[in-house]
VOLUMTI-781309 format. One line per field, with one value per residue (C-alpha): residue in one letter; x, y, z; residue number from 1. Coordinates in steps of 0.001 Angstrom, whole numbers, plus 524288, in hexadecimal, padded with zeros to 5 digits. Layout:
% VOLUMTI-781309
code = (A ...)
u = (X ...)
v = (Y ...)
w = (Z ...)
pos = (NUM ...)
% end
This chain:
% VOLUMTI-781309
code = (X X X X X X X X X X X X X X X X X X X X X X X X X X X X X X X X X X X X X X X X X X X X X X X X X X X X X X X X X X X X X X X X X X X X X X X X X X X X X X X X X X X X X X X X X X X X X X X X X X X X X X X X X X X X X X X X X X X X X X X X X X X X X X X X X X X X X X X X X X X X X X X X X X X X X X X X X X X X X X X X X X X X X X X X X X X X X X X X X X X X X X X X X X X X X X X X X X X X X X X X X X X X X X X X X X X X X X X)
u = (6CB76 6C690 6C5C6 6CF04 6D5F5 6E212 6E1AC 6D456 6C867 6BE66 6B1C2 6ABC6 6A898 698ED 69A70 6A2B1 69913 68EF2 699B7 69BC3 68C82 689A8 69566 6920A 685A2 688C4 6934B 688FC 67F5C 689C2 68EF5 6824C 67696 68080 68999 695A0 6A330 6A5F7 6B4A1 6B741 6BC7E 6C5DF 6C074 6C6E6 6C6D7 6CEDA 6D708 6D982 6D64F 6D17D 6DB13 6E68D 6EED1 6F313 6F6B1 6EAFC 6E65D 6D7A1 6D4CD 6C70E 6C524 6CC1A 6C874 6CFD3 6D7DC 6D664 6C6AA 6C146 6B86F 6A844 6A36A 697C3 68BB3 6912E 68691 6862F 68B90 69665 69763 69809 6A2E8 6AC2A 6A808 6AB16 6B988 6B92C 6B067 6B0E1 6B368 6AE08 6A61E 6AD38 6A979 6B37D 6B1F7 6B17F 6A8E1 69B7D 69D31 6A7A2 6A72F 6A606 6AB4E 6A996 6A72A 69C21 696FA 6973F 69215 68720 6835C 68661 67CED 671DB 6747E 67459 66737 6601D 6655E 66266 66DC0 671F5 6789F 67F70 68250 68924 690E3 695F4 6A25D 6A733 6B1F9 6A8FD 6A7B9 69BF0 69E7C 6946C 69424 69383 69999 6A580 6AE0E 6ACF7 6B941 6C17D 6B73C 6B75D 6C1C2 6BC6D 6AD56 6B1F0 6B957 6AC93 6A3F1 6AF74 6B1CD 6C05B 6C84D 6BD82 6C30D 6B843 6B958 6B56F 6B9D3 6B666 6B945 6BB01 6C061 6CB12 6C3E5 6BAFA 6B0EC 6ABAB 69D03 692E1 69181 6A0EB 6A883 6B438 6BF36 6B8E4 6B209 6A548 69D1F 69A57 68D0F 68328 67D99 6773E 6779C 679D4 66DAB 668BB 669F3 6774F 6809D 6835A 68255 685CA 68577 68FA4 69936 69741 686BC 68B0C 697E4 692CB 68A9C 695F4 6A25E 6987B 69477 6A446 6A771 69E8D 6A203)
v = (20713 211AB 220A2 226C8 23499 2351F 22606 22AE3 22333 22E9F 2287E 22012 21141 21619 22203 21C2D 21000 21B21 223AD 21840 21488 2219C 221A8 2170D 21C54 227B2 21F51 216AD 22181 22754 21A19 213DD 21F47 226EC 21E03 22468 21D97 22222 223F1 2247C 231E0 236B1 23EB8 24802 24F8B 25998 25A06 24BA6 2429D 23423 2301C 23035 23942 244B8 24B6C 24939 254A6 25373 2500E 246FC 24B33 24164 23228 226E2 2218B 213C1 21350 20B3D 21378 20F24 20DC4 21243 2089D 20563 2016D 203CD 1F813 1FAD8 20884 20489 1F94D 203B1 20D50 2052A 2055B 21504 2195D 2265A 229D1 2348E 230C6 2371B 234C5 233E8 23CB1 23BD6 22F9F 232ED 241AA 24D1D 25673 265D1 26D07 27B6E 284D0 281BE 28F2B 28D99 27FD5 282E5 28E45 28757 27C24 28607 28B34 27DB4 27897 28520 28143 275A6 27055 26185 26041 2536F 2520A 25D88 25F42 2698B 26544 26B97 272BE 27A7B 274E9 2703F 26569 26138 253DC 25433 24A94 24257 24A3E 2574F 25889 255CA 25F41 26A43 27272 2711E 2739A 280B4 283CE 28382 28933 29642 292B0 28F16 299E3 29D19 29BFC 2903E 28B19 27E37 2727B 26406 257B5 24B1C 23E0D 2398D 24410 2419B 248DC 246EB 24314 2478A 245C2 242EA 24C34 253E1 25559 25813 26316 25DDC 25603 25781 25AF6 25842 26608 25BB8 24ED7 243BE 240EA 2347B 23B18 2436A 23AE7 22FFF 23A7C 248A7 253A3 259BB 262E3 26D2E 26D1B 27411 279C2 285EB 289E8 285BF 28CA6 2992D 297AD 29567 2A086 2A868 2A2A2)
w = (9FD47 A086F A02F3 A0B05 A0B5D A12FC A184E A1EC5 A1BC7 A15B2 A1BCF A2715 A21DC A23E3 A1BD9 A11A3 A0F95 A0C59 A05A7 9FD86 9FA82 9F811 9EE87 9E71C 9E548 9DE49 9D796 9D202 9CCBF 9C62A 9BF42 9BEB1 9BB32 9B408 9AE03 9B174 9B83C 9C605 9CB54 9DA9D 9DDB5 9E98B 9F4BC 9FB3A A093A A0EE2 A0391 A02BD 9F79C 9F8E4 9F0A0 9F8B6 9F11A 9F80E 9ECCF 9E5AE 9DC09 9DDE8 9EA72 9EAFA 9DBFC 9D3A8 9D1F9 9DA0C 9D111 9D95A 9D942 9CE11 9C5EE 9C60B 9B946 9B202 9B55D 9C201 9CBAE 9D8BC 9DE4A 9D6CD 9DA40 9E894 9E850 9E05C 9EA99 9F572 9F0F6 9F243 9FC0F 9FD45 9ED9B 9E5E8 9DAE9 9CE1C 9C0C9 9B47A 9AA52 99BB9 99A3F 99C3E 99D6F 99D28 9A561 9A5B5 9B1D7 9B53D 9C010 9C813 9C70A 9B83D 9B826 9BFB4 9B7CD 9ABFD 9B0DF 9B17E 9A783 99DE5 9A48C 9A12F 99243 99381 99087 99256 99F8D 9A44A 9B23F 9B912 9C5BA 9CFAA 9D73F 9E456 9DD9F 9D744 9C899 9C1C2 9B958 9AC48 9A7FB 99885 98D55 98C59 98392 98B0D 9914B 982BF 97C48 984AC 97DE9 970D9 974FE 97DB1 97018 9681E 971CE 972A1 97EFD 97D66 98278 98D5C 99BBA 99EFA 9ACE4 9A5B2 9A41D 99ED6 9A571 99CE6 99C6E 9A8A5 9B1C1 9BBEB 9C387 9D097 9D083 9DB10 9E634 9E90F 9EFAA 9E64F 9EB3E 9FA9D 9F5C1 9F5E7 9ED04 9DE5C 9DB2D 9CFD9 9CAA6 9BF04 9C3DB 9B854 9B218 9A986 99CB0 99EB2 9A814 99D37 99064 9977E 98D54 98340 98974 97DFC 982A0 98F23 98C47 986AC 9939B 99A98 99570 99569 9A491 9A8AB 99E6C 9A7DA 9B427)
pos = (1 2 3 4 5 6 7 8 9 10 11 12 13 14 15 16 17 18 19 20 21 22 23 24 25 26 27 28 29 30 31 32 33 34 35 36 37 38 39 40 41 42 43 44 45 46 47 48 49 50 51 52 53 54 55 56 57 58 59 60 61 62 63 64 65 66 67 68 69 70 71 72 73 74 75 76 77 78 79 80 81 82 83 84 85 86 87 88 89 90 91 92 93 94 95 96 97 98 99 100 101 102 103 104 105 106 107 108 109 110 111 112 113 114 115 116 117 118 119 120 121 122 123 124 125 126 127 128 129 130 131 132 133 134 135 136 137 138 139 140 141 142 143 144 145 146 147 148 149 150 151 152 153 154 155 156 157 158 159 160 161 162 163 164 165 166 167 168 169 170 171 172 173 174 175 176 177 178 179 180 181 182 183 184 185 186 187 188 189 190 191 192 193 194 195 196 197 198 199 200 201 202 203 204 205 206 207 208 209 210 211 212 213 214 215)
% end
């Protein structure tokens, strides 16, 4: 099946065949060196999403629900024969399995970031999207925990631009486009000893809730 938006094939045969390799590339670092699945994503231009729906609430930011999901250990052959069935696809990667995610202003991410790595603090991977939101990879559990954790830390009834993404979401990975906005961008790329075991979502939640509180 040929990635298409509006009945219009997206690329030329030449550029998709590299599209494609260069797809399954970054498909099979991410399943393979990381150990995490892989979902192909929807693209979008001029307001149009890839997956035919012209209704569709997320434009090129939401998983096709057709694509067959790459698992964890996948190797690159097998990254390319599930990417030849998509070309074109964002790479997005489910959440709630390896990692949680937590997503806040990009302003207060980045400061936050500094911030953490002058404490010292464990980071996991962490990412900047083109809508402007930096998102921290940290723990399974997260997302269910978050209420309870901002309650002990006082941070309850604070007006946080914060928020934690858990099992059933997904985000986009770099270097895929979101949404035709531009790519997603590693500000901490995934490392050997944080992609598989990211860190506890109270260990950074403190610098965190302060920096948004701020910002």
């Amino acid at each position: 099946m040929g990635f298409t938006i509006g009945g219009i094939r997206e690329m030329r045969s030449g550029t998709r065949r590299r599209g494609r390799a260069t797809g399954a590339t970054a498909v099979a670092e991410y399943t393979g060196l990381w150990g995490w699945a892989v979902v192909p994503g929807a693209r979008a231009a001029a307001g149009s999403c890839s997956c035919g729906d012209t209704a569709c609430a997320a434009p090129g930011a939401h998983p096709l629900d057709f694509a067959r999901e790459v698992p964890p250990g996948a190797t690159l052959g097998m990254a390319a024969d599930a990417w030849a069935e998509v070309p074109g696809a964002s790479v997005m990667l489910p959440v709630g399995r390896t990692f949680d995610v937590l997503d806040v202003a990009e302003t207060a991410g980045r400061r936050a970031l500094v911030r953490m790595e002058r404490m010292g603090l464990p980071l996991g991977p962490v990412s900047v999207t083109p809508e402007g939101r930096t998102q921290f990879f940290v723990a399974p559990g997260a997302a269910a925990g978050l209420p309870g954790l901002l309650y002990r830390m006082g941070w309850d009834d604070a007006d946080l631009d914060l928020r934690a993404l858990g099992r059933g979401a997904h985000v986009t990975a770099p270097p895929s486009d979101r949404g035709g906005l531009g790519p997603v961008r590693w500000l901490r790329p995934p490392a050997p000893d944080t992609a598989a075991t990211p860190p506890q979502a109270r260990l950074l939640l403190g610098t965190l809730a302060y920096i948004c509180h701020r910002w």
